[in-house]
N, C-alpha and C positions, 0 to 999 in steps of 0.2 A: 731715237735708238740709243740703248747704252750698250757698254760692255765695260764686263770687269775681265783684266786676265792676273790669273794668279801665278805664281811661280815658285820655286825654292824647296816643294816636295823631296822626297827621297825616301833611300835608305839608310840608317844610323845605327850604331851600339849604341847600348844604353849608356846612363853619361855623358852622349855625345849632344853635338850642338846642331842645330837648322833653322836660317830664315826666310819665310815665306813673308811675298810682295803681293802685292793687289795694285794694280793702276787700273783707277776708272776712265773713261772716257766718250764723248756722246753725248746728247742733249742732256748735259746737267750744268745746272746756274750757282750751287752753289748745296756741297755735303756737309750735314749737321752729324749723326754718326757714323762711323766706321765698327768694324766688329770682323770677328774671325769665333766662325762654328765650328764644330767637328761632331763627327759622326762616326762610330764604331762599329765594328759588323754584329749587328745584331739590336743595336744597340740606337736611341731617340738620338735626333740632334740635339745638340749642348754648346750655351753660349762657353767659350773660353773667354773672351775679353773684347771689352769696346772704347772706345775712346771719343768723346764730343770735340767739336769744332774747338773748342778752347782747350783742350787736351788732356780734359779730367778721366780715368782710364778706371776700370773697375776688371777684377779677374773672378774666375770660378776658382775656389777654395785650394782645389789639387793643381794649381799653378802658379799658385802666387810665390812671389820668389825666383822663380824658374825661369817664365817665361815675362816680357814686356812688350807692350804692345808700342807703335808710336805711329804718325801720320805726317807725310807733306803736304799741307793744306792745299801749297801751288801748283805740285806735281799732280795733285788727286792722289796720291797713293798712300796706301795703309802698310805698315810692315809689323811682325811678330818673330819676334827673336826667340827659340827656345834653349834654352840651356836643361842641362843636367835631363836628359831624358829619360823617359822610362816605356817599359814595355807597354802601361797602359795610357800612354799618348798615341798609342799606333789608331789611326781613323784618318778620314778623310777629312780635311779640314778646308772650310768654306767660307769667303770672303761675302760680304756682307754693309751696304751701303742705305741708310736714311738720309735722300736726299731731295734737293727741290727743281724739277726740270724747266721751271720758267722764272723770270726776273720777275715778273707782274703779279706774281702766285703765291700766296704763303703754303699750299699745298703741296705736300708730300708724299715721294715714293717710295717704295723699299725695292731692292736688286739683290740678287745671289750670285754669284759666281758658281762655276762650275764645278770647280773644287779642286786640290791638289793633296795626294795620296802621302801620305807620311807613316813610314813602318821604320819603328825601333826595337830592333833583334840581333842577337849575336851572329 
């Protein structure tokens, strides 16, 4: 059994700042990457940013700058710092885990989080 919970959702002006956490926890031996989706209304899910176990991080094009991703390897937690936000950051934004549930296993899972709601409006 895993679970991710996420947190740090809200309300914002645009401009303004928000960081959303993800701690995993549950039968995992050890996370390769971490990542944070979002999703718009109406709109496909979309990677924002992921980061690997050694902490090479990559973003989608309209956040680079803005926002940065980072991970506690010990804690299991992924965190995403937004800055300077804008009206079309408003989506739901979804935590996101490639990891491996047994020591004896090179096999791999993938987890989603439930998501936490992010609306930046005056």
């Amino acid at each position: 059994q895993v679970q991710l919970v996420e947190s740090g959702g809200g309300l914002v002006q645009p401009g303004g700042s928000l960081r959303l956490s993800c701690a995993a926890s549950g039968s995992i031996f050890s996370i390769n990457t971490m990542a944070w989706y979002r999703q718009a209304p109406g709109k496909e899910r979309e990677l924002v940013a992921r980061i690997s176990r050694d902490g090479r991080s990559n973003y989608t094009d309209s956040v680079k700058g803005r926002f940065t991703i980072s991970r506690d390897n010990a804690k299991k937690q992924v965190y995403l710092q937004m800055n300077s936000l804008k009206s079309e950051d408003t989506a739901v934004y979804y935590c996101y885990i490639l990891f491996r549930p047994r020591y004896y296993s090179t096999d791999e899972t993938e987890y989603w989080g439930q998501g936490t709601e992010v609306t930046v409006s005056s």
